[in-house]
Backbone bond lengths (Angstrom), bond angles and torsions (degrees), N, CA, C in turn:
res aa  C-N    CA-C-N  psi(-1)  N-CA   C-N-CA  omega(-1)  CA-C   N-CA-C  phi
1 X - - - 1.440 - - 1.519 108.35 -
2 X 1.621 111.42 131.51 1.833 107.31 -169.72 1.651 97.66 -83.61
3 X 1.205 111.00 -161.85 1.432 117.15 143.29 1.319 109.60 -154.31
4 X 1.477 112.21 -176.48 1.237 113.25 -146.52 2.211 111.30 -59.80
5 X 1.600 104.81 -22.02 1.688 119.23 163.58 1.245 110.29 -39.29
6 X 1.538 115.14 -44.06 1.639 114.38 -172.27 1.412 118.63 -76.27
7 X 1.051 118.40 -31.63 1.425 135.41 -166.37 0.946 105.86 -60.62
8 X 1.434 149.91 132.83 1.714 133.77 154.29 0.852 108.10 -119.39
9 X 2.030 117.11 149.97 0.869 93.15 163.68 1.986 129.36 -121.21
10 X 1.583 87.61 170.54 1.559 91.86 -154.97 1.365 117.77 -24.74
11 X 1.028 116.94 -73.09 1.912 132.41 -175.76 1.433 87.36 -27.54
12 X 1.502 133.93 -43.03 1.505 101.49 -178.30 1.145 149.85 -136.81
13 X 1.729 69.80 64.00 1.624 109.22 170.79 1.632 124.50 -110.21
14 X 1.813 97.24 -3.94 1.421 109.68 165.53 1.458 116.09 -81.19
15 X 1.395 104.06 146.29 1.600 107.07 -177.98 1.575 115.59 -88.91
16 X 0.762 93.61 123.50 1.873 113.88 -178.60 1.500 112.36 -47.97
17 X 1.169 118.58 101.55 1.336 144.27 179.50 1.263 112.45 -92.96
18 X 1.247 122.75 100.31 2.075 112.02 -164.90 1.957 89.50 -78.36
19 X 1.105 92.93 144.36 1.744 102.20 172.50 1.712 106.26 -82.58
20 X 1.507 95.21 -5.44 1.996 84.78 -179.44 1.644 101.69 -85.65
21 X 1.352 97.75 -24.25 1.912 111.70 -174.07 1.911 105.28 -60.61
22 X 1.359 96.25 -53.64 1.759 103.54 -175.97 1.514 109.90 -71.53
23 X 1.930 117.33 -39.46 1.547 81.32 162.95 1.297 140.91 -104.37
24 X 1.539 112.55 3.75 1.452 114.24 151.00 1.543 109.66 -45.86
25 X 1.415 141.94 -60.04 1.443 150.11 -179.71 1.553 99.17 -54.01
26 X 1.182 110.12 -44.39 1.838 92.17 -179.15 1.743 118.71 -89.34
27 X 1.268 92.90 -23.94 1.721 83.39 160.89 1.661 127.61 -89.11
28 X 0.927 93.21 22.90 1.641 109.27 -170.76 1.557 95.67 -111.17
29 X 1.238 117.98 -46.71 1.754 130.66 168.28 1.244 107.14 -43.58
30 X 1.535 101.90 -49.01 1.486 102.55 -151.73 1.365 113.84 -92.28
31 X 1.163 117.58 -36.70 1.514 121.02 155.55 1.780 122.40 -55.62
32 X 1.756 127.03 -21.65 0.649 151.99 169.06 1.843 103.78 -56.25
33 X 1.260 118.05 -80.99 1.310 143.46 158.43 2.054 91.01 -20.38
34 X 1.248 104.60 -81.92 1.501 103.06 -171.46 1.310 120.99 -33.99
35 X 1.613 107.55 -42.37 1.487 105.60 -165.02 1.506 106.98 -92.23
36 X 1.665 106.86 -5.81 1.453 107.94 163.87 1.933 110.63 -69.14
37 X 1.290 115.94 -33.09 0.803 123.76 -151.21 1.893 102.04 -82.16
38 X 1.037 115.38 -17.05 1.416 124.47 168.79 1.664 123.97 -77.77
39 X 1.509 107.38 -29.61 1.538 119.06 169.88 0.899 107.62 -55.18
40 X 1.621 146.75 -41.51 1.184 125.10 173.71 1.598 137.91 -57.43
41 X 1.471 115.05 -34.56 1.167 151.35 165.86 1.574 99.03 -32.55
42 X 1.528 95.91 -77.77 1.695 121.19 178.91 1.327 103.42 -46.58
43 X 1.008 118.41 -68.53 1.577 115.73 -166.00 1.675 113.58 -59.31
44 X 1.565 118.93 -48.47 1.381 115.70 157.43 1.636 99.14 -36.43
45 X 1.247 102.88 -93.06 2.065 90.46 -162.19 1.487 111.81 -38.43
46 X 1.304 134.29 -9.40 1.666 121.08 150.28 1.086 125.97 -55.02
47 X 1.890 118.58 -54.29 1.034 111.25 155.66 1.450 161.23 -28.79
48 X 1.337 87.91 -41.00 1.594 116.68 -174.23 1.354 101.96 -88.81
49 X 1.071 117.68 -47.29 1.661 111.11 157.80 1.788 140.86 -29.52
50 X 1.420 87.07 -57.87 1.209 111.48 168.46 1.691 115.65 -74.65
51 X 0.795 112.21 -59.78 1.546 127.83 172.31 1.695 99.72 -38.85
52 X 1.425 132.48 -41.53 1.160 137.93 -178.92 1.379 125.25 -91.20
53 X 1.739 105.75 0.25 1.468 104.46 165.84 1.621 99.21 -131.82
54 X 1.707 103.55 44.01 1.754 116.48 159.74 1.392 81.25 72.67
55 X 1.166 149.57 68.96 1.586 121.93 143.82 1.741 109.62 81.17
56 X 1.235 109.41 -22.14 1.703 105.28 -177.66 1.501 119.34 -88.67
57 X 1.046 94.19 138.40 1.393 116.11 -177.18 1.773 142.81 -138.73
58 X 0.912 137.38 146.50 1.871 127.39 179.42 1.351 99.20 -39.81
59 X 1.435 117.69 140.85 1.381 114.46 145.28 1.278 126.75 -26.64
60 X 1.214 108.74 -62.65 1.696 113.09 -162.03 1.868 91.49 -63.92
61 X 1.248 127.37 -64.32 1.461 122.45 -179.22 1.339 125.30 -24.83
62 X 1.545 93.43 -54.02 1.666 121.46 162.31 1.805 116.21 -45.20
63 X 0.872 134.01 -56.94 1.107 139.03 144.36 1.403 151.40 -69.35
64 X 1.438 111.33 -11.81 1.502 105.85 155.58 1.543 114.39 -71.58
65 X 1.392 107.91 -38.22 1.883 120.52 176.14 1.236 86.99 -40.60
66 X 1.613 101.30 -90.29 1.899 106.87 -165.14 1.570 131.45 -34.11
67 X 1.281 110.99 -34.77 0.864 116.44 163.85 1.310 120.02 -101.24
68 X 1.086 156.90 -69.12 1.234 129.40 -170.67 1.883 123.04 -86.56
69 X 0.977 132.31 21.34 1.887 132.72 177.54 1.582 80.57 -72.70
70 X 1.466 139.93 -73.13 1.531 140.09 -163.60 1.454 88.99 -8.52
71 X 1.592 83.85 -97.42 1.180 103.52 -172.52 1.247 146.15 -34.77
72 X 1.639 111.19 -36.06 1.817 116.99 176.15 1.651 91.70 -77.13
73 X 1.378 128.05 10.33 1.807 99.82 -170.37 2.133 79.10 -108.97
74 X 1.387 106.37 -36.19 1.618 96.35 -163.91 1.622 94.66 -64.68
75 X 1.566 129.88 -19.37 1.496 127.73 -173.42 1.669 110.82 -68.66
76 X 1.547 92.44 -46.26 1.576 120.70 -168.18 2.147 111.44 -46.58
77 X 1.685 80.09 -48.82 1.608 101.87 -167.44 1.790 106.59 -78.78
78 X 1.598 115.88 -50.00 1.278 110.91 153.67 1.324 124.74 -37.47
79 X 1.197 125.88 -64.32 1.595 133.69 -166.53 1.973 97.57 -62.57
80 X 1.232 112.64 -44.48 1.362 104.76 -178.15 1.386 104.67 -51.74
81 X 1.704 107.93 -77.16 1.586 119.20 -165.81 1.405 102.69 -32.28
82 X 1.602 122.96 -44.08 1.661 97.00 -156.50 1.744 87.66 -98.65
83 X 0.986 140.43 -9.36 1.577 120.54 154.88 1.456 118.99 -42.24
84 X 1.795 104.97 -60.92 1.591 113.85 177.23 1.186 120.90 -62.74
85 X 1.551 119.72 -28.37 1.689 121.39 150.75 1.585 143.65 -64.21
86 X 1.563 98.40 -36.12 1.415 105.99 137.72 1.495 128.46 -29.56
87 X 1.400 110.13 -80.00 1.793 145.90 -158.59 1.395 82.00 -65.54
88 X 1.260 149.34 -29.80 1.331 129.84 -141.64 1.898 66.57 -113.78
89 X 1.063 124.00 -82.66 1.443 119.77 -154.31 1.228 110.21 -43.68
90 X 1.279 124.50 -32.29 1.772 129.06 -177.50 1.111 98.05 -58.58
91 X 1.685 152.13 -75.70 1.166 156.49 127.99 1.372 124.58 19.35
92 X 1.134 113.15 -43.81 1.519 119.47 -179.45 1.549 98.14 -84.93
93 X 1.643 114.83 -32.41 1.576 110.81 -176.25 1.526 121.76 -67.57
94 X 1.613 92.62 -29.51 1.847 106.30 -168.17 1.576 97.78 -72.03
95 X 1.282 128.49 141.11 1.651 132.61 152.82 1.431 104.09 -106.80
């Protein structure tokens, strides 16, 4: 037989989530997202740059492209998926 010591109740047994914590983290996303959202912009006017002096370019230009675009797009697409896998599971956690 409990008594009333044993009993808890629910509410505080949830873990304390500060609401200043989630929207500092979501405006940090979201401004994040924005300034992703300008790289494209930039990088077109690289293009067009290049594209307008036939394809030529500095060495070094020449080679940061070649070598690193691979890579910042396989970083780009990782970092999304597990954000959007995150965001989706956080969501599914909240009732």
């Amino acid at each position: 037989m409990g008594n009333d010591d044993d009993a808890q109740d629910p509410e505080e047994n949830l873990s304390t989530v500060g609401s200043g914590r989630v929207d500092a983290l979501f405006d940090e996303i979201e401004l994040t997202i924005e300034r992703l959202g300008e790289f494209p912009d930039e990088l077109e006017n690289v293009r067009r740059r290049i594209e307008a002096n036939d394809g030529e370019t500095s060495g070094h230009v020449r080679n940061r492209i070649n070598e690193d675009a691979d890579q910042l797009v396989d970083e780009a697409e990782a970092a999304t998926e597990r954000l959007c896998e995150e965001l989706r599971e956080l969501k599914r956690t909240v009732r």
